[in-house]
N, C-alpha and C positions, 0 to 999 in steps of 0.2 A: 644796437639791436641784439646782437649776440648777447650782452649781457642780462637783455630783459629776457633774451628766451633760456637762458640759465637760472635765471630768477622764477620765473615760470615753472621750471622741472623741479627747482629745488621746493618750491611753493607745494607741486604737485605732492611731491615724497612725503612731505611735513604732513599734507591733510590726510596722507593714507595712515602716516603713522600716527596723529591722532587719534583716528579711526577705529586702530586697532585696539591704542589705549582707553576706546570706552570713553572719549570726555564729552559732557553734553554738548560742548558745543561744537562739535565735528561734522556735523549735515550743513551749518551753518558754510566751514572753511569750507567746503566741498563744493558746492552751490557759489560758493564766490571765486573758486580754481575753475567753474563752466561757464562763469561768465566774465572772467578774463580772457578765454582761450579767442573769441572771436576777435575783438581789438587784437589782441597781440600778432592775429594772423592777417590780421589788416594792415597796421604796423610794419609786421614783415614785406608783404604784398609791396605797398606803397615804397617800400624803401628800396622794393627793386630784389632785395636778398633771397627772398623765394617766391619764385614764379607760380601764381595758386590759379590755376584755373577752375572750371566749375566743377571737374571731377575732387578737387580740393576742397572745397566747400562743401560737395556734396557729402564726403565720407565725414569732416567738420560734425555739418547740422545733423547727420548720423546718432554719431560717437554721442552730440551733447545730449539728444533726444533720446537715446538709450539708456545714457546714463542721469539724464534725469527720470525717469520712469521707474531706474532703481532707486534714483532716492526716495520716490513718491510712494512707493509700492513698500521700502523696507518699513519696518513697526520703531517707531521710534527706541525702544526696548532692543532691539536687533542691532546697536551699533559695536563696533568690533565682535571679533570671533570669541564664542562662548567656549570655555572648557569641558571635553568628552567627558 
């Protein structure tokens, strides 16, 4: 389980720095890093390694719910940071 939640963060890092790079298909890995996050925390849960109660879930459905709203909301055009 440790390894899948290393796999997870390094997953995470990759999609941001896709992101950065501008490649079309970076909303894609992004949207597939929010919908890994649930399983994984399930995963964890069940395996006993992190005790998730519902405050745990609750900041969870938070996190993915905000940050899908940003992917929803950015302009396809908007992916990585544009030069001043």
């Amino acid at each position: 389980m440790l390894i899948a939640s290393w796999a997870w963060v390094a997953f995470g890092l990759y999609s941001v720095g896709v992101w950065l790079e501008s490649r079309p298909w970076a909303r894609l890995l992004e949207v597939l890093r929010l919908l890994s996050s649930v399983p994984l925390l399930l995963a964890l849960q069940q395996a006993a390694l992190v005790p998730v109660g519902t405050a745990g879930w609750s900041v969870l459905v938070l996190y993915a719910l905000v940050s899908a709203l940003w992917l929803w909301r950015l302009p396809a055009s908007a992916q990585g940071l544009q030069a001043a």
